[in-house]
gemmi code that builds the backbone of each chain (N, CA, C; Angstrom):
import gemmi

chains = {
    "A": [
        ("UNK", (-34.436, 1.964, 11.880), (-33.424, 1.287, 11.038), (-32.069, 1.975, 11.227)),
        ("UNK", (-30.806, 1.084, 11.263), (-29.781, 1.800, 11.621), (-29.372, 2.804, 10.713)),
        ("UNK", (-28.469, 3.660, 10.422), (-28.099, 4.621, 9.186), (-27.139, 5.407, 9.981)),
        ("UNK", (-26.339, 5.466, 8.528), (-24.771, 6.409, 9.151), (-24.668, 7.894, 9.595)),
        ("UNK", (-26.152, 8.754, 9.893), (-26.204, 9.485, 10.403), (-26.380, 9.544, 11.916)),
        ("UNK", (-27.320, 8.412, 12.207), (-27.405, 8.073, 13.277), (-25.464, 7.575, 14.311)),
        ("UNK", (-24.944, 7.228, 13.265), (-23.700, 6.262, 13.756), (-22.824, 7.662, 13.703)),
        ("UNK", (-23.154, 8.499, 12.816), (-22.130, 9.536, 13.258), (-22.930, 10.744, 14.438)),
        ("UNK", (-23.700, 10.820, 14.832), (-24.458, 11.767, 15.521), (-23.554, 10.838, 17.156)),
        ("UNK", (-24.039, 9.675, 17.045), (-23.444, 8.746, 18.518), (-22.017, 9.982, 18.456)),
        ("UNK", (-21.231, 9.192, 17.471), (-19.550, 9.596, 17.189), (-19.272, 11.380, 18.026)),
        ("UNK", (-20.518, 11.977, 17.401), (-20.338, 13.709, 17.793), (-20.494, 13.876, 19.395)),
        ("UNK", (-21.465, 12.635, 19.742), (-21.638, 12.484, 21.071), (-20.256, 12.132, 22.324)),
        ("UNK", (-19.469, 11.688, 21.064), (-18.958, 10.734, 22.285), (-17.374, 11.819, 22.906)),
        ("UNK", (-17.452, 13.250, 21.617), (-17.046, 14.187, 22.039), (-17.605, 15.403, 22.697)),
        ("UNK", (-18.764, 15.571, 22.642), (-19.733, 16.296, 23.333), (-19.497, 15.888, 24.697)),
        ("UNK", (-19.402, 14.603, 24.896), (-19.715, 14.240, 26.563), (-18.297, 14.218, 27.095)),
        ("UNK", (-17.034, 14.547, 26.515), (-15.780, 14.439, 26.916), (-15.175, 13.503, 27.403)),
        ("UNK", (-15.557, 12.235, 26.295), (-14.964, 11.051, 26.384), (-13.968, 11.062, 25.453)),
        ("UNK", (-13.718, 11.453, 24.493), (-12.533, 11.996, 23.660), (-12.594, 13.344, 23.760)),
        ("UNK", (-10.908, 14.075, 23.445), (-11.170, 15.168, 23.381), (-11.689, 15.615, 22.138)),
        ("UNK", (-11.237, 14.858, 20.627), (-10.976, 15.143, 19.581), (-10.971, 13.510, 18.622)),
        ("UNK", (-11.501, 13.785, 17.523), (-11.656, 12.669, 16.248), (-11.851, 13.274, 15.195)),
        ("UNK", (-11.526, 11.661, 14.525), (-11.722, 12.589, 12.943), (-11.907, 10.965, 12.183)),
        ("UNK", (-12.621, 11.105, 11.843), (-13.068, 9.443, 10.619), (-11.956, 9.050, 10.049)),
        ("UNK", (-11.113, 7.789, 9.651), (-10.082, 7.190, 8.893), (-10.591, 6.669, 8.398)),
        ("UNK", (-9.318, 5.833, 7.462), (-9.796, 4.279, 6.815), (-10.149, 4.586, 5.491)),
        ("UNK", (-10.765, 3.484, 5.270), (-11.731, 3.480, 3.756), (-12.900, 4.631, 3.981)),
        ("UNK", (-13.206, 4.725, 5.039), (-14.874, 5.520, 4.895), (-14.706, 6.786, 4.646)),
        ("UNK", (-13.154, 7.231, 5.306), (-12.634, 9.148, 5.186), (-12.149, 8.717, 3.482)),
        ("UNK", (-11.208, 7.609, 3.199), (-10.931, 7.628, 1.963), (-12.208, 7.872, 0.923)),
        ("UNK", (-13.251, 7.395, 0.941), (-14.664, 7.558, 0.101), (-14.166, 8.929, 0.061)),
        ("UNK", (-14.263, 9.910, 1.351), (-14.251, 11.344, 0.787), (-13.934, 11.928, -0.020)),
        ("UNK", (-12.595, 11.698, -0.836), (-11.790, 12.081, -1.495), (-11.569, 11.237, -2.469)),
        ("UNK", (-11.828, 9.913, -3.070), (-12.188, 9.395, -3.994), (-13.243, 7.942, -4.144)),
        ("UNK", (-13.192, 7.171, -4.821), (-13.991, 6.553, -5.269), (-14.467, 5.726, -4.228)),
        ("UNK", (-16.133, 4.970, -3.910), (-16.226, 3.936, -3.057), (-15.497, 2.673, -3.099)),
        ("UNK", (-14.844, 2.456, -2.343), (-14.410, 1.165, -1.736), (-15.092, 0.167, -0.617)),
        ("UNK", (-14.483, -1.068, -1.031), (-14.930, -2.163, -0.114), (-14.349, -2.026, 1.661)),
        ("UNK", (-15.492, -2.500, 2.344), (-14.550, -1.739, 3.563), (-16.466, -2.484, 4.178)),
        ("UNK", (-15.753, -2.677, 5.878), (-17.241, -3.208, 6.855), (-17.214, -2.380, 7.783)),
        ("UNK", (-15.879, -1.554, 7.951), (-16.092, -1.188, 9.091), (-15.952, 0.327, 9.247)),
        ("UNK", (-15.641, 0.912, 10.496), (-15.645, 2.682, 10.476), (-14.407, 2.843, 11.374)),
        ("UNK", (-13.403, 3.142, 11.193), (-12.231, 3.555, 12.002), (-12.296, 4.977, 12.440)),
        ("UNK", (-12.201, 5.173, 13.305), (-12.160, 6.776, 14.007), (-11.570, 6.776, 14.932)),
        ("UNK", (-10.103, 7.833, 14.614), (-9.050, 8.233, 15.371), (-9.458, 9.079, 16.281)),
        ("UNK", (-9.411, 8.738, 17.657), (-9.403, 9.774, 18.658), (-8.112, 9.917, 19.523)),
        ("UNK", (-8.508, 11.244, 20.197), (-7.533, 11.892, 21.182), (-8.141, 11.783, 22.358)),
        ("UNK", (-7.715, 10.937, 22.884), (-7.872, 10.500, 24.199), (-8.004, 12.291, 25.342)),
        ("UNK", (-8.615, 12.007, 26.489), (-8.237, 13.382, 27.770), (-7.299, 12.937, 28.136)),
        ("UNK", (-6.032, 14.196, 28.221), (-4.948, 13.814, 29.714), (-5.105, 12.725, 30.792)),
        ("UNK", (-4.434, 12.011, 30.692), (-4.663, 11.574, 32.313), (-3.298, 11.047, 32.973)),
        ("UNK", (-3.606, 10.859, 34.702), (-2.491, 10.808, 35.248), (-1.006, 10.008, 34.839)),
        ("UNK", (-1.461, 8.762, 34.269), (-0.452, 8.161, 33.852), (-0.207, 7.795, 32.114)),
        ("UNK", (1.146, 7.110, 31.758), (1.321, 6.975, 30.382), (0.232, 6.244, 29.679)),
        ("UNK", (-0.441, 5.384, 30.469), (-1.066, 4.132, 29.673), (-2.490, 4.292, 28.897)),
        ("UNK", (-2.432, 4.112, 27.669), (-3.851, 4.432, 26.914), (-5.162, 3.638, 27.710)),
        ("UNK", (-6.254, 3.794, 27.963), (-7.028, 2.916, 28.297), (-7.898, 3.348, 26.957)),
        ("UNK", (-9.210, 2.558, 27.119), (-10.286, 2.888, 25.675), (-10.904, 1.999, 26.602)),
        ("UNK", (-11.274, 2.262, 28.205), (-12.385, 1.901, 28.735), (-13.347, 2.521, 29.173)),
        ("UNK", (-13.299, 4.059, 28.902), (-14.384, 5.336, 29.302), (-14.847, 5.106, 28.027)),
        ("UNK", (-14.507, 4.700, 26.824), (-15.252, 4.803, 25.377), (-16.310, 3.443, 25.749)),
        ("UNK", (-15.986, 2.275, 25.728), (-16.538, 1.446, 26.158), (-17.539, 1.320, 27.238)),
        ("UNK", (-17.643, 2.124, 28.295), (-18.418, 2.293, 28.999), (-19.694, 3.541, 28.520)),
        ("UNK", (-18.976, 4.517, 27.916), (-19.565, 5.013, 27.306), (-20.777, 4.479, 26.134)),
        ("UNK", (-20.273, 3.087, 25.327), (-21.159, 2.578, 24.396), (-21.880, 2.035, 25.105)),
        ("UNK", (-21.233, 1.372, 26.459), (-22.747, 0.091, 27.434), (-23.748, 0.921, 27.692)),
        ("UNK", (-23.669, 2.370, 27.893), (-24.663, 3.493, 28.935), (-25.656, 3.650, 28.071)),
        ("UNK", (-25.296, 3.866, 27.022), (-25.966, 3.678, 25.353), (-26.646, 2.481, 24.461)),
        ("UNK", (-26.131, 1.168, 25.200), (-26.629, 0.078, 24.669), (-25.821, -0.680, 23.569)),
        ("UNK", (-24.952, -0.045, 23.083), (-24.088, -0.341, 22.356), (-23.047, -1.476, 22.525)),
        ("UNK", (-23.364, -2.526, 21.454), (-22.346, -3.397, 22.240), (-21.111, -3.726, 21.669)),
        ("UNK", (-20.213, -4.149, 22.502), (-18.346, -4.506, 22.310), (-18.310, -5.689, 21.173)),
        ("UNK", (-17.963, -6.054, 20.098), (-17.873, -7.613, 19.334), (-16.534, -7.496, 19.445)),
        ("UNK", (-15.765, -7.873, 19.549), (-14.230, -7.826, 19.329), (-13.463, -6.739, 19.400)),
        ("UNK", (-12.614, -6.112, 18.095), (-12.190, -5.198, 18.293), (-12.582, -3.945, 18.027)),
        ("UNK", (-14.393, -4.010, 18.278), (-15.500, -3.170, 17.717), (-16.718, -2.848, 18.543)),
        ("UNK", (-17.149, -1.721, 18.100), (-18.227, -0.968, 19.099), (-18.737, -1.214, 17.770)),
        ("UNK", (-20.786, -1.918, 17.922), (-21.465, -1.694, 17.193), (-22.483, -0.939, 17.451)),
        ("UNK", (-22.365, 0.520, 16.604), (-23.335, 1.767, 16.860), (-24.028, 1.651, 16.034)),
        ("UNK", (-25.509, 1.987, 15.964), (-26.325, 2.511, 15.503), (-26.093, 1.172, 13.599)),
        ("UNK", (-25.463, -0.248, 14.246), (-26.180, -1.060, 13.193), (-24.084, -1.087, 12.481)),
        ("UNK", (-23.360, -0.094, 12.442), (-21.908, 0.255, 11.887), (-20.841, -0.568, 13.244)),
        ("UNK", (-20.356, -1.496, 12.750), (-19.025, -1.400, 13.358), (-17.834, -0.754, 12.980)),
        ("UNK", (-17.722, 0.220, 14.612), (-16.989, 1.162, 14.603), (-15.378, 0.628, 15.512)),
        ("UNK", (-14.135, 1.054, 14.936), (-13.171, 1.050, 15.744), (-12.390, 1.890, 15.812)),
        ("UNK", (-12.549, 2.056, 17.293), (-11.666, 3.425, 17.486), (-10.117, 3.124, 18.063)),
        ("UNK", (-9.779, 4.233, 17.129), (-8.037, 4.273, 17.349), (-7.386, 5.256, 18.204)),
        ("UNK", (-7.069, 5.207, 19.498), (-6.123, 5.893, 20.121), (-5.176, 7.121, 19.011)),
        ("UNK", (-4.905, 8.088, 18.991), (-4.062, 8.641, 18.415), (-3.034, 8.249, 18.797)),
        ("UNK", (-2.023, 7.772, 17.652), (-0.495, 6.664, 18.429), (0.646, 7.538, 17.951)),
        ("UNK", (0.447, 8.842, 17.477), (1.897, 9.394, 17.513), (1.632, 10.863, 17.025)),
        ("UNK", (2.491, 11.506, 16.770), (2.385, 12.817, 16.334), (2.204, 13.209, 14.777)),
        ("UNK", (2.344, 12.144, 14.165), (1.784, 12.577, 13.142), (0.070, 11.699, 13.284)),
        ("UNK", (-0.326, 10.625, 13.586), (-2.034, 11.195, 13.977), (-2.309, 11.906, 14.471)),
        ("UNK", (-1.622, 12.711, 15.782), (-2.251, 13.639, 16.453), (-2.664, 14.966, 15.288)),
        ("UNK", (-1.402, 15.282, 14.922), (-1.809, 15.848, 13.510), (-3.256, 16.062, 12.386)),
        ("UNK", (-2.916, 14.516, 11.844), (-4.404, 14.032, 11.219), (-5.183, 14.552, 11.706)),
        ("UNK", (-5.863, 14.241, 13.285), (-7.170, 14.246, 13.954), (-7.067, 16.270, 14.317)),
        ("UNK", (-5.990, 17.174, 14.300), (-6.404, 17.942, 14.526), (-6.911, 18.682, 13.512)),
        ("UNK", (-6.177, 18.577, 12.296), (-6.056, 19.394, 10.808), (-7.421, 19.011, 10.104)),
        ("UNK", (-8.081, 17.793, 10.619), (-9.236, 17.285, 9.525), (-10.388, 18.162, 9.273)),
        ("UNK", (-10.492, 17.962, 8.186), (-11.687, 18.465, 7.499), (-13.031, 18.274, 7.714)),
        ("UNK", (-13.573, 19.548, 7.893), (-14.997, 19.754, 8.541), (-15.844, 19.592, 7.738)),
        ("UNK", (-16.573, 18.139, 7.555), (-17.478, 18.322, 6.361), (-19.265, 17.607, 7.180)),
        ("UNK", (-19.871, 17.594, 6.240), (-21.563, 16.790, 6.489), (-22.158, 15.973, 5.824)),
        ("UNK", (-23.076, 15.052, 6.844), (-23.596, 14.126, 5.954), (-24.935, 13.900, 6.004)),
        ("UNK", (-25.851, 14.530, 5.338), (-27.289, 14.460, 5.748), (-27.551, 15.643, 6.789)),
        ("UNK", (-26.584, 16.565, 7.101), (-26.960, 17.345, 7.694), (-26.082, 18.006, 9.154)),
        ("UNK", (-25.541, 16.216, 8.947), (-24.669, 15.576, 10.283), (-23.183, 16.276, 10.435)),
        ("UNK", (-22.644, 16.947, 11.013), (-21.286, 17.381, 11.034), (-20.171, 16.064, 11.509)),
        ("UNK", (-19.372, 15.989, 10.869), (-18.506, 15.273, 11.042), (-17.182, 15.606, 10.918)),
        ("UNK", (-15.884, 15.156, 10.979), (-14.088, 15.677, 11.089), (-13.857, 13.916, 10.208)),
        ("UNK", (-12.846, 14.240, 8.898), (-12.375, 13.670, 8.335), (-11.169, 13.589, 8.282)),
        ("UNK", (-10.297, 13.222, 7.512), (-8.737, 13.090, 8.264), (-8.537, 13.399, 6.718)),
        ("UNK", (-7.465, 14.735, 6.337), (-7.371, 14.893, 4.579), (-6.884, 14.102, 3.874)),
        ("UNK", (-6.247, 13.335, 2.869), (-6.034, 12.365, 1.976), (-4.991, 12.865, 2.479)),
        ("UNK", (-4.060, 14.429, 2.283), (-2.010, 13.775, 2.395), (-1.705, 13.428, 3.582)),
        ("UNK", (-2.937, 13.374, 5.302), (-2.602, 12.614, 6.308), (-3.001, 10.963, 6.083)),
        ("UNK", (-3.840, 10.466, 5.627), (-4.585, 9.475, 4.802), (-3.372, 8.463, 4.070)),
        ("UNK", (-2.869, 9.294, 3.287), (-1.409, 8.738, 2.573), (-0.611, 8.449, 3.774)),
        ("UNK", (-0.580, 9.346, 4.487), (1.151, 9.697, 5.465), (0.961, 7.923, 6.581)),
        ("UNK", (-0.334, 7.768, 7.140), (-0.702, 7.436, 8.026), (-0.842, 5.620, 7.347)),
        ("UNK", (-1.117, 5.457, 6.067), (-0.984, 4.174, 5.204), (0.505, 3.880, 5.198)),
        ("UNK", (1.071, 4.557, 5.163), (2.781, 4.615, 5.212), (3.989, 4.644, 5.691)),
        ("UNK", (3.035, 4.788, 6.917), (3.995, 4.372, 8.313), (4.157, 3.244, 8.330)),
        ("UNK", (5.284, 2.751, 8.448), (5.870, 1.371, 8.196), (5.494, 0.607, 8.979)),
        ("UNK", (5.191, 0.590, 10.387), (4.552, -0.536, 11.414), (3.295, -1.010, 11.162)),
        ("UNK", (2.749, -0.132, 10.258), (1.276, -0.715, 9.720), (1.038, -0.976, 8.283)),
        ("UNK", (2.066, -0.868, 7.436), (1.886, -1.095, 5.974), (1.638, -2.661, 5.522)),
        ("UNK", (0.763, -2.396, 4.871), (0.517, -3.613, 4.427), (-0.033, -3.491, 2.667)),
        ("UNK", (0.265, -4.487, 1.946), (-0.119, -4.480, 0.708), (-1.381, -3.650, 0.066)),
        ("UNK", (-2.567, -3.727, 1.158), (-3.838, -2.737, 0.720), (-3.787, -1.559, 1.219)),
        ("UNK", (-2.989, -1.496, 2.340), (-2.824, 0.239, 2.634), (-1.913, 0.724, 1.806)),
        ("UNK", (-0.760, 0.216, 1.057), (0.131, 0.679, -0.020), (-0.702, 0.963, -0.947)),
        ("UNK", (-1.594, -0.258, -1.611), (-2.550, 0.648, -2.605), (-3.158, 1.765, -2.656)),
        ("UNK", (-4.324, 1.598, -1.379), (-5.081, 2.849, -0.881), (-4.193, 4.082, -0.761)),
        ("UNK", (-3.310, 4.030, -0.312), (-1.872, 5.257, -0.516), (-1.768, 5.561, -2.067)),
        ("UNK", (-1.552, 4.525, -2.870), (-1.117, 4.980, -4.038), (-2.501, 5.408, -5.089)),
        ("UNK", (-3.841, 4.950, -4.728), (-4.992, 5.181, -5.059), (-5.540, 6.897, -4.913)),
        ("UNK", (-5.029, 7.352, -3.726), (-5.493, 8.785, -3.292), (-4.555, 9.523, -4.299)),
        ("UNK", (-3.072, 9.126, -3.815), (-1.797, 9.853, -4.704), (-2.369, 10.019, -6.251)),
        ("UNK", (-3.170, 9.159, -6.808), (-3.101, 9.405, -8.240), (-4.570, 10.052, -8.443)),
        ("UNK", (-5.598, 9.586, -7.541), (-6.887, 10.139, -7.763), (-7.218, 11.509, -7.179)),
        ("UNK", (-7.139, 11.757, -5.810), (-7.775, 12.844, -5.186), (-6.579, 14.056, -5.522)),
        ("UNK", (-7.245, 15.156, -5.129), (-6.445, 16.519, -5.368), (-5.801, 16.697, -3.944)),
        ("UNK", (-4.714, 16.336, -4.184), (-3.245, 16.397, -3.141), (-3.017, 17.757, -2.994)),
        ("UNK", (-2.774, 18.128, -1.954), (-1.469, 19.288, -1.615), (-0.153, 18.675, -1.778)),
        ("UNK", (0.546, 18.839, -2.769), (2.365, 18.063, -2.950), (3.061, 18.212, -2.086)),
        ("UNK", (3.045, 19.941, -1.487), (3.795, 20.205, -0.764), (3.946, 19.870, 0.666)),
        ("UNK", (2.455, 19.750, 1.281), (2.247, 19.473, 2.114), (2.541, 17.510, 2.663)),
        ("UNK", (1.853, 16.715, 1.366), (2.412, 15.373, 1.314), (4.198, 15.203, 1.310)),
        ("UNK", (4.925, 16.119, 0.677), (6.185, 15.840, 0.828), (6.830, 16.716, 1.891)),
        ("UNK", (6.142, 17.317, 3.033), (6.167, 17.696, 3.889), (6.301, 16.651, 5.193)),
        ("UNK", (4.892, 16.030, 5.197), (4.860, 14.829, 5.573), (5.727, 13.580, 5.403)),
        ("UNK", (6.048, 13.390, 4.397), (6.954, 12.446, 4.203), (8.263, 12.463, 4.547)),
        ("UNK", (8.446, 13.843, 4.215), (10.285, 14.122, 5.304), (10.314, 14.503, 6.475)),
        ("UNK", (9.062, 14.756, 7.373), (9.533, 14.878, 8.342), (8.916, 13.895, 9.395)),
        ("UNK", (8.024, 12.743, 8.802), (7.450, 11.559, 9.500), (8.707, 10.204, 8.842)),
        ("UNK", (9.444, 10.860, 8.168), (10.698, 9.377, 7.374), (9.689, 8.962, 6.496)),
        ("UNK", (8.706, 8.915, 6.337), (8.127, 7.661, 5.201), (8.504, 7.532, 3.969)),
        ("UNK", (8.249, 6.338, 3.287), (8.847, 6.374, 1.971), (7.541, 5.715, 0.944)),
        ("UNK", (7.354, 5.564, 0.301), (6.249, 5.228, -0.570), (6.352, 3.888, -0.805)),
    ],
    "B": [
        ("UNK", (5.468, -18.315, -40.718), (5.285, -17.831, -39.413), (3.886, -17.187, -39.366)),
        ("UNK", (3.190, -16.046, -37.622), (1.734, -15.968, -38.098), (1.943, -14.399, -38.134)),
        ("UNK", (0.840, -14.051, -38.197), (0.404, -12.622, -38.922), (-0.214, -12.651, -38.020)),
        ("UNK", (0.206, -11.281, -37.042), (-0.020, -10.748, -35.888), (-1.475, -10.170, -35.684)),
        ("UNK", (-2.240, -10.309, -34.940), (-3.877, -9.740, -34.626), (-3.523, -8.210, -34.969)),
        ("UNK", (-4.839, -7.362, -35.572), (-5.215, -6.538, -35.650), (-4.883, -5.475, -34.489)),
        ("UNK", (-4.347, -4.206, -34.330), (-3.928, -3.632, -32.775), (-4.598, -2.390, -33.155)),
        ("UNK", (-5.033, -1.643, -31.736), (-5.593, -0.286, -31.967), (-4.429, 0.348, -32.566)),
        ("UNK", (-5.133, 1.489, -32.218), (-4.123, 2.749, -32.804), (-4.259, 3.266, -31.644)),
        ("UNK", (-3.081, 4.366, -31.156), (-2.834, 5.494, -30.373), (-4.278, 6.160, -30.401)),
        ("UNK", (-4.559, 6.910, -31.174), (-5.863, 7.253, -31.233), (-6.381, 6.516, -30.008)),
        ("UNK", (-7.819, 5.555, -30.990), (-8.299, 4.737, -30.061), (-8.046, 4.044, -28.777)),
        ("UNK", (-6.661, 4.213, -28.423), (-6.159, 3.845, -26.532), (-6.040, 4.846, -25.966)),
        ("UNK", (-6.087, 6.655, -27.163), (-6.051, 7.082, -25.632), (-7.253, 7.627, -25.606)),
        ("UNK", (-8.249, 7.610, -26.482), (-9.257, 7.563, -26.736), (-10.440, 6.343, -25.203)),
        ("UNK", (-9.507, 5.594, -25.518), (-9.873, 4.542, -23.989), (-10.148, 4.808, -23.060)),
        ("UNK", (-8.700, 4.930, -23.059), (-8.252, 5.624, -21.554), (-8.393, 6.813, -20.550)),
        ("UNK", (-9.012, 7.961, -22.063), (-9.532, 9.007, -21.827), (-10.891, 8.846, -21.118)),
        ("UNK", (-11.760, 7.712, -21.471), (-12.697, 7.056, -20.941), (-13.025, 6.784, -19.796)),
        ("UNK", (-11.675, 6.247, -19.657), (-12.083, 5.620, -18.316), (-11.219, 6.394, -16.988)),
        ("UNK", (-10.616, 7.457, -17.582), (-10.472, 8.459, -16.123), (-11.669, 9.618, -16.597)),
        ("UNK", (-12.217, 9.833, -17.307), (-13.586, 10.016, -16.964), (-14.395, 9.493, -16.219)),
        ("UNK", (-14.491, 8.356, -16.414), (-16.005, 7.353, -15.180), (-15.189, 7.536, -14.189)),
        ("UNK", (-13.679, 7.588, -13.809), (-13.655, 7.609, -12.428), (-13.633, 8.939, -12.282)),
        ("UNK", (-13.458, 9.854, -12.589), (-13.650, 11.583, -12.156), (-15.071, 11.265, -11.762)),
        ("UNK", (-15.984, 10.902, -13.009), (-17.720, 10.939, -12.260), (-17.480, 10.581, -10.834)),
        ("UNK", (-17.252, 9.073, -10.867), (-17.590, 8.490, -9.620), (-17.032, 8.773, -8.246)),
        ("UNK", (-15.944, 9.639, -8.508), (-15.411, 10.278, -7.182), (-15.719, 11.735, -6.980)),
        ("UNK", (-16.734, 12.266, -7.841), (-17.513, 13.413, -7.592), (-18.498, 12.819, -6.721)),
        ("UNK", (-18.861, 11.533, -6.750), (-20.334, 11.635, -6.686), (-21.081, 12.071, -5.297)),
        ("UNK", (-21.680, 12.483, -4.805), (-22.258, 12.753, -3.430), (-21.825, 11.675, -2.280)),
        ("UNK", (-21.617, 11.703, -1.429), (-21.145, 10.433, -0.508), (-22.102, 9.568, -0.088)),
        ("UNK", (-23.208, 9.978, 0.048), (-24.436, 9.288, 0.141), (-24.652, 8.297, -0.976)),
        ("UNK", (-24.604, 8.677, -2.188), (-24.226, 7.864, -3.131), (-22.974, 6.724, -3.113)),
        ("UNK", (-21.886, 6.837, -2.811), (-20.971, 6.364, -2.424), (-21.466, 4.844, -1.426)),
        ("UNK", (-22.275, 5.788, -0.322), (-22.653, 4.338, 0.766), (-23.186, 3.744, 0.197)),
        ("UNK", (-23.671, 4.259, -0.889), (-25.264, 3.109, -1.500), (-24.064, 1.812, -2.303)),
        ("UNK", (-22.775, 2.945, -3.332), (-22.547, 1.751, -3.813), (-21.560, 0.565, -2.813)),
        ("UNK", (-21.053, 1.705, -1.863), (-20.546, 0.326, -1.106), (-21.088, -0.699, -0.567)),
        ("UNK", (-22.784, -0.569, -0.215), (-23.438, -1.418, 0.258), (-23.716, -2.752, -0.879)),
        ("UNK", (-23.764, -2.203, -2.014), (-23.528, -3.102, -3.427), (-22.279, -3.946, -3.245)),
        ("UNK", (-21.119, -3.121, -3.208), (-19.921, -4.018, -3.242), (-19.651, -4.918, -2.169)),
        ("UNK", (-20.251, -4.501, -1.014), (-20.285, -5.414, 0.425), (-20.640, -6.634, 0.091)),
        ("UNK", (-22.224, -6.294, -0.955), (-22.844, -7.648, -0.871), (-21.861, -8.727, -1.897)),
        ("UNK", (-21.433, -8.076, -2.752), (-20.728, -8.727, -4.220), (-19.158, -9.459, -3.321)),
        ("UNK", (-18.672, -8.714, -3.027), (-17.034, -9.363, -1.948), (-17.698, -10.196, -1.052)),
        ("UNK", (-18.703, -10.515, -0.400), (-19.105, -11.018, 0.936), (-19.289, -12.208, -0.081)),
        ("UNK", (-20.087, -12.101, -0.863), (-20.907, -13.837, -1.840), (-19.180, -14.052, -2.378)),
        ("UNK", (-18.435, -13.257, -2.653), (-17.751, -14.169, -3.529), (-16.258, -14.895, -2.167)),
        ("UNK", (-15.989, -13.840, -1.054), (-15.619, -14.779, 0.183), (-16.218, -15.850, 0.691)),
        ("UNK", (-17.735, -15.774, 0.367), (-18.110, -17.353, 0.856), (-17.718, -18.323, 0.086)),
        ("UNK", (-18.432, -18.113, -1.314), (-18.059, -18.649, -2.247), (-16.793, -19.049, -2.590)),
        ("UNK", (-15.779, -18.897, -2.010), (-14.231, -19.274, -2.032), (-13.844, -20.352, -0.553)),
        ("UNK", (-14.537, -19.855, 0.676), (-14.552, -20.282, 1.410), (-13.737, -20.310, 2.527)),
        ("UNK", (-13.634, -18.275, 1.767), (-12.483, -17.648, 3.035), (-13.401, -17.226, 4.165)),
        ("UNK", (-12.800, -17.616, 5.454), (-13.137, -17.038, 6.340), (-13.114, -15.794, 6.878)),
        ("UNK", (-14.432, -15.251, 7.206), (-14.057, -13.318, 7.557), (-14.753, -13.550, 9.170)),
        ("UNK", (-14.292, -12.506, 9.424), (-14.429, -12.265, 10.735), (-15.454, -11.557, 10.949)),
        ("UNK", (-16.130, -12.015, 12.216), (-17.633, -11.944, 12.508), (-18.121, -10.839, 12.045)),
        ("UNK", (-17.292, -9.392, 12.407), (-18.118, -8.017, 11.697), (-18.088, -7.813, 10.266)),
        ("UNK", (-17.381, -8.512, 9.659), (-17.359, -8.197, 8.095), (-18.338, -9.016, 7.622)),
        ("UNK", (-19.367, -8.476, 7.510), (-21.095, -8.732, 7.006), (-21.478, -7.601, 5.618)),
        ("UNK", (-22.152, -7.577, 4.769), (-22.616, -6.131, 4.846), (-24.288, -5.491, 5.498)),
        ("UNK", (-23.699, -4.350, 5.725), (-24.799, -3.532, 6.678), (-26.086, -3.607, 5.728)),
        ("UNK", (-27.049, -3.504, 7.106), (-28.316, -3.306, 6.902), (-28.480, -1.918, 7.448)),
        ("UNK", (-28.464, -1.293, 6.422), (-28.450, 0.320, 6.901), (-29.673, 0.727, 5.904)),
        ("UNK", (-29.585, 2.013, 6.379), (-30.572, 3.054, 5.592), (-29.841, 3.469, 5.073)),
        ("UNK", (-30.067, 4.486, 4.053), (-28.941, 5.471, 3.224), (-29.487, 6.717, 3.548)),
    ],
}
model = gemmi.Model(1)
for chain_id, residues in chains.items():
    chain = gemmi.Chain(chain_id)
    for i, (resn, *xyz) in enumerate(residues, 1):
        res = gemmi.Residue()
        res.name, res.seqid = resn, gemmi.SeqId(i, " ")
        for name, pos in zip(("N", "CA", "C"), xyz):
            atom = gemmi.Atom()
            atom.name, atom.element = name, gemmi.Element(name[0])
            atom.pos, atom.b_iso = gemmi.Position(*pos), 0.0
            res.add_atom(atom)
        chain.add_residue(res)
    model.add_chain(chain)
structure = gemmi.Structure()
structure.add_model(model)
structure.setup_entities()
């Protein structure tokens, strides 16, 4: 039966085999971490791509990586172990950030990298991706989970964001 | 003219309210494993009531048949 240990054990794999260098869980599912369950289908996980010769992101060694495995592509999703998962390129320096700083936690036993709530906030708030439920989810952590201030208004002046 | 409904008191609202950031302190303690279980609840509850409206979701937004 599928289960999210299984879906994160793949995930540990898919840095073990040096298809990313580096991840860390987003979204609603890292948000659970730090406060209450939310509605949410899917699993976002920010990775850091390896160097390579030219500028252009590919996310076709991940993909090949899921076929070798059995895992198959639905859209804009790898379905592992029963979870559709989508993985995100790290797209700037403040994800690169996120995915390095995250928090080392477990699940069932399972090691996993979470992304902390004031990157969580920072990353809902980047203006090319804001949208009405990531403003909430931003303002949901801000009032629920235990923030670093300094560090969130750290983030915020030196990524421009505004709330 | 009418004679206005009965209103709490200060007391009793923050008495409320005190309430209910309690249940959410519980519920964002709670183990994460716990957490999946209730999202798998809320999956099913948002999914019946998107059909039931007769919004369209996109093929992966199901809820999982997982283990916990």
């Amino acid at each position: 039966m599928p289960s999210f240990e299984k879906t994160l054990l793949a995930v540990n794999d898919l840095k073990a085999s040096g298809v990313v260098d580096e991840y860390a869980i987003a979204g609603a599912m890292a948000l659970m971490f730090w406060i209450e369950a939310i509605t949410t289908y899917d699993l976002d996980v920010l990775v850091m791509l390896p160097q390579l010769d030219g500028p252009l992101v590919s996310l076709d060694p991940i993909y090949r990586w899921a076929a070798e495995r059995g895992y198959q592509a639905e859209h804009e999703h790898v379905v592992i172990e029963g979870f559709p998962v989508q993985f995100l390129p790290s797209f700037g320096a403040l994800a690169d950030e996120a995915v390095r700083t995250a928090a080392d936690r477990q699940y069932h036993g399972v090691p996993l990298r979470v992304v902390r709530p004031e990157y969580l906030i920072a990353l809902y708030l980047v203006p090319s991706a804001r949208t009405m439920k990531r403003r909430e989810r931003a303002a949901a952590l801000r009032e629920s989970a235990d923030i670093d201030r300094g560090l969130l208004d750290d983030l915020m002046r030196r990524f421009n964001l505004t709330s | 003219m009418t004679e206005s409904p009965p209103r709490p008191t200060d007391e009793l609202l923050s008495s409320l309210y005190e309430g209910k950031r309690a249940l959410h302190a519980a519920q964002r303690a709670l183990p994460y494993s716990e957490k999946i279980r209730q999202l798998l609840e809320l999956q099913k509850i948002h999914y019946e009531i998107m059909r039931s409206r007769g919004v369209e979701l996109r093929p992966w937004e199901k809820p999982w048949d997982i283990e916990v």
